[in-house]
One Martini backbone bead per residue (centre of mass of N, CA, C, O) as a GRO file, in nm:
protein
  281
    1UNK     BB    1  -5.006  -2.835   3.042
    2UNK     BB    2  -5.048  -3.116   2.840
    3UNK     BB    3  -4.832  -3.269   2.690
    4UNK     BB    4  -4.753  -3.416   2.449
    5UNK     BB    5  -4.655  -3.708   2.303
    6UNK     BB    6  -4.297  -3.811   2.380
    7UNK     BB    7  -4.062  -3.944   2.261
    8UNK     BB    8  -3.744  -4.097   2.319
    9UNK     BB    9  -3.432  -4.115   2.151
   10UNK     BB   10  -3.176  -4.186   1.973
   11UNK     BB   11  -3.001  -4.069   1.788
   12UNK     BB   12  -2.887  -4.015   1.461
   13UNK     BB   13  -2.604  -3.865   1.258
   14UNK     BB   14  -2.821  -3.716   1.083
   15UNK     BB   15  -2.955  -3.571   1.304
   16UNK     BB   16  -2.726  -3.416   1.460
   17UNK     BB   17  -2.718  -3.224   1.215
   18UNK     BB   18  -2.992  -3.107   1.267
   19UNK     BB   19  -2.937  -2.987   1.553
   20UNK     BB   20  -2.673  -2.831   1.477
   21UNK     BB   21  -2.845  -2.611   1.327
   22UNK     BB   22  -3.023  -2.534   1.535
   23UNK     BB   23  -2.780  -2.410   1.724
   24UNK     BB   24  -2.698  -2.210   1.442
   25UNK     BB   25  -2.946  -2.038   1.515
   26UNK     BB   26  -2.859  -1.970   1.833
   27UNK     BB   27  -2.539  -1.904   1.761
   28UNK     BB   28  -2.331  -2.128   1.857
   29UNK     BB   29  -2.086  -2.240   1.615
   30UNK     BB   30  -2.043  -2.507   1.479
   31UNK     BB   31  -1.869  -2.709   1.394
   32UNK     BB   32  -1.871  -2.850   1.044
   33UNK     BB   33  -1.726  -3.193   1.235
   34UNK     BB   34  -1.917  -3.246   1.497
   35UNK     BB   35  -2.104  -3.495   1.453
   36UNK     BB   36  -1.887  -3.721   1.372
   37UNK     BB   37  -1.751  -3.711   1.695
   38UNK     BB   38  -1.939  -3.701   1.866
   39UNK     BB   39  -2.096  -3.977   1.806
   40UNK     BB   40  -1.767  -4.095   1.871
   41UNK     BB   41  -1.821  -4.080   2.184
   42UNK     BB   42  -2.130  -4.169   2.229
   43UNK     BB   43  -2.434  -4.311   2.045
   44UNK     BB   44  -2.638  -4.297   2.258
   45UNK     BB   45  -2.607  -3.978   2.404
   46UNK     BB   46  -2.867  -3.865   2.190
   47UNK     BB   47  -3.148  -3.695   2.217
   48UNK     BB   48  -3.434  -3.724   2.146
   49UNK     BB   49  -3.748  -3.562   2.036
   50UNK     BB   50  -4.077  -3.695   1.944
   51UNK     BB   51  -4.389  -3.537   1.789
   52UNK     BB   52  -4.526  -3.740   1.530
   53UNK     BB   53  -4.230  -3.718   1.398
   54UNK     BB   54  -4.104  -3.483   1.524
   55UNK     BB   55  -3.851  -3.276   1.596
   56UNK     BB   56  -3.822  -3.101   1.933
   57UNK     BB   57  -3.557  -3.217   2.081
   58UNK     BB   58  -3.286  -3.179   2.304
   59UNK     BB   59  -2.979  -3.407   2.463
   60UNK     BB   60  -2.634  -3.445   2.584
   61UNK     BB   61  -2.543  -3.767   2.739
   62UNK     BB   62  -2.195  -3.852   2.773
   63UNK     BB   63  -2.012  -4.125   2.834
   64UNK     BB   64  -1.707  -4.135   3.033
   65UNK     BB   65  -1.642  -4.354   3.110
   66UNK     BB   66  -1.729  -4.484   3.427
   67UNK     BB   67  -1.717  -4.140   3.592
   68UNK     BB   68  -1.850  -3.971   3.332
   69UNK     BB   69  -2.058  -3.645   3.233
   70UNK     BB   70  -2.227  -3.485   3.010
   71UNK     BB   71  -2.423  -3.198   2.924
   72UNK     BB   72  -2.603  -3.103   2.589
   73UNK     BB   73  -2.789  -2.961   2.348
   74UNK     BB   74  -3.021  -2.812   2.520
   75UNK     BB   75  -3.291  -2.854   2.327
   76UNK     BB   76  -3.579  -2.644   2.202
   77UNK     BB   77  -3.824  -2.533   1.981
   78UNK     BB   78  -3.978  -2.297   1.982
   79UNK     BB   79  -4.281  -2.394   1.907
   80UNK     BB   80  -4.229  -2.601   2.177
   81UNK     BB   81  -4.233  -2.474   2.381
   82UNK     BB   82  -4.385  -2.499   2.727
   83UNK     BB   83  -4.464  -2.805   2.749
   84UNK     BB   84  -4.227  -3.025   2.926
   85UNK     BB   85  -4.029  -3.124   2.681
   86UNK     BB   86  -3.756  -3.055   2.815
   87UNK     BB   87  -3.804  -3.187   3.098
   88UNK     BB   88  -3.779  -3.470   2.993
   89UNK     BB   89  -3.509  -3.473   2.850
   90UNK     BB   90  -3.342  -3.399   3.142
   91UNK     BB   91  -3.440  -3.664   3.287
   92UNK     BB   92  -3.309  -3.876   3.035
   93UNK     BB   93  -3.005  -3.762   3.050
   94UNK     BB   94  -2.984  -3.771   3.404
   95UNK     BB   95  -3.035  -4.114   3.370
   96UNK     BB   96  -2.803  -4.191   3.214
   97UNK     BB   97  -2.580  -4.049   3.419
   98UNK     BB   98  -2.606  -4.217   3.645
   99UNK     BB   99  -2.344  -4.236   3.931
  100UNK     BB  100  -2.176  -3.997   3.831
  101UNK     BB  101  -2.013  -3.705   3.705
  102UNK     BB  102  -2.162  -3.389   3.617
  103UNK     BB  103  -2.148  -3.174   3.345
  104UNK     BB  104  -2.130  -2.825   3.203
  105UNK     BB  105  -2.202  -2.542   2.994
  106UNK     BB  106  -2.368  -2.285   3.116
  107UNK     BB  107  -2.532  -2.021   3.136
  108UNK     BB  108  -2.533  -1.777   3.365
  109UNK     BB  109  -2.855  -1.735   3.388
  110UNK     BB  110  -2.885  -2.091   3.425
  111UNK     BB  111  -2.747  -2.142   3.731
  112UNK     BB  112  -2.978  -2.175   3.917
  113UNK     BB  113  -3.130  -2.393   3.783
  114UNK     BB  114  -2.874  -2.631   3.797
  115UNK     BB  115  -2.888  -2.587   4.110
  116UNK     BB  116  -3.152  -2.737   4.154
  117UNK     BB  117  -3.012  -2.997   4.031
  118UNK     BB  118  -2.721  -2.999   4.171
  119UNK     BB  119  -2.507  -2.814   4.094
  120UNK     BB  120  -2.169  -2.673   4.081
  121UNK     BB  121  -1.991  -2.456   4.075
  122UNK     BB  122  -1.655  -2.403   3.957
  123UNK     BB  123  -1.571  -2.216   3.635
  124UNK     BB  124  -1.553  -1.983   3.415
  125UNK     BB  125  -1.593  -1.979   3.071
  126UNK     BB  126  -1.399  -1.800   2.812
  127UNK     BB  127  -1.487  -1.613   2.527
  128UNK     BB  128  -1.222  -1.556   2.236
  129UNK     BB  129  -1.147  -1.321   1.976
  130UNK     BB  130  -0.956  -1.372   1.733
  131UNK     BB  131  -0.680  -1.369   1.454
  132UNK     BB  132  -0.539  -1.391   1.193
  133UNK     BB  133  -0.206  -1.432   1.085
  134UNK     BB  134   0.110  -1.381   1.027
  135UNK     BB  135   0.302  -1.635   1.013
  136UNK     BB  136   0.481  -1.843   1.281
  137UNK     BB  137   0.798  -1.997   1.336
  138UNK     BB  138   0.796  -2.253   1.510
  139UNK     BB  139   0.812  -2.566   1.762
  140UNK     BB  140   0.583  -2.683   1.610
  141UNK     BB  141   0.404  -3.010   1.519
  142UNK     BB  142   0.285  -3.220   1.411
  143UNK     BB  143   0.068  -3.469   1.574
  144UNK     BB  144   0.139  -3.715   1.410
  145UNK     BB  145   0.449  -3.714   1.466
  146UNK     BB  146   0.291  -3.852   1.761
  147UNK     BB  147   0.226  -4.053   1.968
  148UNK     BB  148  -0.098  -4.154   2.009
  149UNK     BB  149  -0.045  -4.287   2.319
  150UNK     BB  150   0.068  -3.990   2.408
  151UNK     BB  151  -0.182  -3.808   2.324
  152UNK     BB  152  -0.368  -3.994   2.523
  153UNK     BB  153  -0.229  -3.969   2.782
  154UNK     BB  154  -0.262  -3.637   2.804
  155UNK     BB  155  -0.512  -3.606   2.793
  156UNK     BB  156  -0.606  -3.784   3.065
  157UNK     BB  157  -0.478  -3.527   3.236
  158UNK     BB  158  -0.731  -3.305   3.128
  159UNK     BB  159  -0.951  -3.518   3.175
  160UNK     BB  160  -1.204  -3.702   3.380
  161UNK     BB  161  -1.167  -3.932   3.120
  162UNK     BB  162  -1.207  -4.096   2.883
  163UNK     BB  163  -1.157  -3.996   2.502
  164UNK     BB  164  -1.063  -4.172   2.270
  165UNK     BB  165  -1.264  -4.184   2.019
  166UNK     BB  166  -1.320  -3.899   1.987
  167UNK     BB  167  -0.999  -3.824   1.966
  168UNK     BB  168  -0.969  -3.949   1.656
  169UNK     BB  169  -1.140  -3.786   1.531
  170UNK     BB  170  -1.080  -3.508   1.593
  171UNK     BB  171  -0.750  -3.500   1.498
  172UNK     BB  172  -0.902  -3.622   1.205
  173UNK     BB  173  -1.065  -3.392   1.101
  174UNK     BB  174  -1.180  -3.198   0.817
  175UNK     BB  175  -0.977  -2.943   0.825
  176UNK     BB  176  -0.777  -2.935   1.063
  177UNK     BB  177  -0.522  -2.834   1.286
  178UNK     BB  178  -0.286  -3.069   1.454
  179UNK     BB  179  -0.064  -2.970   1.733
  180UNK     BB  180   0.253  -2.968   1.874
  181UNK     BB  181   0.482  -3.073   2.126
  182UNK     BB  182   0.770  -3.237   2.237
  183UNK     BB  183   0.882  -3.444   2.514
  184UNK     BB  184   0.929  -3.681   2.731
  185UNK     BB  185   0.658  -3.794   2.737
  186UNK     BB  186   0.616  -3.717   2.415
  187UNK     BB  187   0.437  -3.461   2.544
  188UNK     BB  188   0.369  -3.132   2.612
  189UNK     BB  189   0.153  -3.027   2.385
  190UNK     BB  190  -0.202  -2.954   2.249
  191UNK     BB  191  -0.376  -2.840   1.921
  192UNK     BB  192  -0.672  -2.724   1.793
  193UNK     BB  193  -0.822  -2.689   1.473
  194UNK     BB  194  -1.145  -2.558   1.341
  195UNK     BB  195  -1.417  -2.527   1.163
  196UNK     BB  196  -1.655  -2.326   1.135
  197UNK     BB  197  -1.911  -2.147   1.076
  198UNK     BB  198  -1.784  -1.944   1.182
  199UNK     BB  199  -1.461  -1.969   1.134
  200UNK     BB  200  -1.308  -2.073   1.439
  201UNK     BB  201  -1.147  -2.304   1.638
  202UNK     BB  202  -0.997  -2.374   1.959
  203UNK     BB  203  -0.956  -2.722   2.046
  204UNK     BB  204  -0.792  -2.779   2.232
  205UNK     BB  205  -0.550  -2.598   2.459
  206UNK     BB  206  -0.241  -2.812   2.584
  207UNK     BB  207  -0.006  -2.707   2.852
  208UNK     BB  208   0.280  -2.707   3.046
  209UNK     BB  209   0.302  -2.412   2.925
  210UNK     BB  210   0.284  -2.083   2.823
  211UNK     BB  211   0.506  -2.064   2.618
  212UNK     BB  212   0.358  -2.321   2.458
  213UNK     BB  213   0.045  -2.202   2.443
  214UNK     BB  214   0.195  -1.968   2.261
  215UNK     BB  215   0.312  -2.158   2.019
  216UNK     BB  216   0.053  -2.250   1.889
  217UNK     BB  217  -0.168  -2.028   1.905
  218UNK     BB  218   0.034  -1.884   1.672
  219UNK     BB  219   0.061  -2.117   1.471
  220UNK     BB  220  -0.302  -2.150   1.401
  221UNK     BB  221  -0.286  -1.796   1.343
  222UNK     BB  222  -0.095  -1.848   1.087
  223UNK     BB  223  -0.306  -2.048   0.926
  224UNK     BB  224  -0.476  -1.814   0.900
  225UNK     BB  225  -0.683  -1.567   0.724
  226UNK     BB  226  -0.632  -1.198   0.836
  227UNK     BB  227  -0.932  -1.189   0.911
  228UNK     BB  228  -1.020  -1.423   1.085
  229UNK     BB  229  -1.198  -1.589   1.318
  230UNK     BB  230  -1.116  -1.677   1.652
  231UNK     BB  231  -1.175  -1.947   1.894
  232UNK     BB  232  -1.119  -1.941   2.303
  233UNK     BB  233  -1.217  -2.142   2.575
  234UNK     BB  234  -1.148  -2.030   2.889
  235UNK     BB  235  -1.006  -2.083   3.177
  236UNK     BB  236  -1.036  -1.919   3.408
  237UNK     BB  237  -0.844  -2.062   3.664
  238UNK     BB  238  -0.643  -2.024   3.444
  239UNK     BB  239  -0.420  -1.766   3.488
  240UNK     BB  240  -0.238  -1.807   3.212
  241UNK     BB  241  -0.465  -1.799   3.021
  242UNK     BB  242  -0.551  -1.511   3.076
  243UNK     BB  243  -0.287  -1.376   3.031
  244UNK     BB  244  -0.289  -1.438   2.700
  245UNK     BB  245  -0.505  -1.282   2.645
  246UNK     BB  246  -0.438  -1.050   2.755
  247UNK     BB  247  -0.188  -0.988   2.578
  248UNK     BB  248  -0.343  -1.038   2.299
  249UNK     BB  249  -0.599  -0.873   2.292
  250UNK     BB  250  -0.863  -1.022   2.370
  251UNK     BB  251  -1.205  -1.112   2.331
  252UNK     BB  252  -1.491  -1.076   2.452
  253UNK     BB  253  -1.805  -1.303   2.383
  254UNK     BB  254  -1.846  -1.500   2.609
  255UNK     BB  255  -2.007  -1.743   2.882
  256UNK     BB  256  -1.971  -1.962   3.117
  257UNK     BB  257  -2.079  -2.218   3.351
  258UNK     BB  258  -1.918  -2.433   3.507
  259UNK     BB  259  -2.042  -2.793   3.620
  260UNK     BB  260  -2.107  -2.977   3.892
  261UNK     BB  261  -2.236  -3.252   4.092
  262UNK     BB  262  -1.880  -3.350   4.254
  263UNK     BB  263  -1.711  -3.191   4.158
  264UNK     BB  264  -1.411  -3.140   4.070
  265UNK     BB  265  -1.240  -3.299   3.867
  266UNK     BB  266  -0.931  -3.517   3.833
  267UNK     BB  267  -0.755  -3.252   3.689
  268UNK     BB  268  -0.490  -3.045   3.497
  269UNK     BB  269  -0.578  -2.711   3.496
  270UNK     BB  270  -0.278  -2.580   3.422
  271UNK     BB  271  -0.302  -2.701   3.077
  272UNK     BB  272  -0.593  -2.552   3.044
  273UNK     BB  273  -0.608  -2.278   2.772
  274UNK     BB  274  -0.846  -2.486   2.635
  275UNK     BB  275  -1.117  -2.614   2.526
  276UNK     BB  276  -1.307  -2.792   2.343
  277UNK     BB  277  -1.641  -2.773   2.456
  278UNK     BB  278  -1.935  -2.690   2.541
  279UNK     BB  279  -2.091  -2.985   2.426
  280UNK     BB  280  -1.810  -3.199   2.519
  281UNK     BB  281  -1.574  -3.084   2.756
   0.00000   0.00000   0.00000
């Protein structure tokens, strides 16, 4: 079938809004204020497909200083799948981020196909669900408390690329809770709590030790409302981060494929007890 001729434009953050909302119909779980930090992460990195006027699919393809890029929110809507319009968004996605190292996290049954485009499996991340419960008093400090150049340089050891702009509206959008605790260097862990459609997720939540991250990860549980779910997305790599998820006993109900381009890049996978986002790495 020749499909109908189509645009393919950076979105508007108007915009944005209304693909997570598509996302949330995949069942997906966007937070409620992920549209305008995606989008200062890289305001050209969204890409629109449109048909006649209408929106019919997307792909971000975001990138991160000079060596680093991303891929997510690869939606085509119901109606207008199988028809090539996938497929040419994902050819200017991976055109936008030609020269990097791009990573993904593709759920599993598409794992085969990402590999035909060049990708290799790295590690699996997994979603675990927790609870909130009464609160524990421990050693978190809000992360404002910490000196902003100290976080931003903690996070650049744990990510592989700089990602300073997403990162200061992420630790201080609405009605999230960014706590850390600090170090010598300043930082020794930090982690976010953001309200999704459903619940919560933790997402970053980096930590120089096990302590650490069950420290924090327990203090974000004591700010939630007690039976309210709260999502983690673990990366299998870290032995210790599967541990606490073990030790709490973590639900697991979701799970993808980490995949790079050029293989896993250089940063501190021991830090890292829950990623970001699924959707900008």
């Amino acid at each position: 079938m020749t499909p109908e001729p189509m645009l393919i434009r950076p979105m508007h953050a108007q915009e944005l809004d209304t693909v997570l909302d598509w996302a949330a119909e995949e069942g997906w779980n966007p937070g409620l204020n992920d549209a305008a930090c995606f989008h200062a992460a890289d305001p050209g990195g969204f890409l629109l497909g449109v048909v006649d006027g209408e929106p019919v699919a997307s792909i971000f393809a975001v990138q991160y200083g000079t060596t680093f890029g991303f891929i997510g929110g690869y939606l085509v809507r119901p109606a207008w799948r199988g028809r090539g319009h996938g497929m040419a968004l994902w050819r200017a996605g991976m055109a936008r981020l030609a020269g990097r190292n791009v990573g993904l996290d593709g759920v599993v049954a598409q794992q085969g196909n990402y590999a035909k485009s060049g990708f290799h499996l790295a590690h699996r991340n997994i979603r675990y669900e927790a609870y909130g419960r009464p609160g524990v008093d421990n050693a978190a400090v809000p992360l404002a408390s910490l000196p902003i150049d100290d976080v931003h340089r903690y996070d650049r050891a744990c990510f592989p690329d700089e990602r300073s702009r997403f990162l200061q509206c992420w630790i201080t959008q609405p009605d999230c809770i960014a706590v850390g605790i600090p170090g010598a260097q300043g930082v020794a862990a930090y982690a976010v709590l953001r309200p999704c459609r459903l619940g919560y997720k933790i997402g970053p939540l980096f930590a120089e030790t096990a302590v650490q991250a069950e420290t924090l990860f327990l203090n974000l549980l004591g700010q939630v409302t007690p039976g309210v779910p709260v999502y983690l997305d673990v990366p299998e790599a870290n032995a210790a981060a599967m541990s606490l998820a073990a030790r709490h006993q973590l639900r697991p109900c979701f799970e993808t494929a980490r995949m790079y381009t050029r293989g896993q890049p250089a940063m501190d996978m021991a830090r890292q007890y829950g990623i970001t986002s699924f959707e900008l790495g």
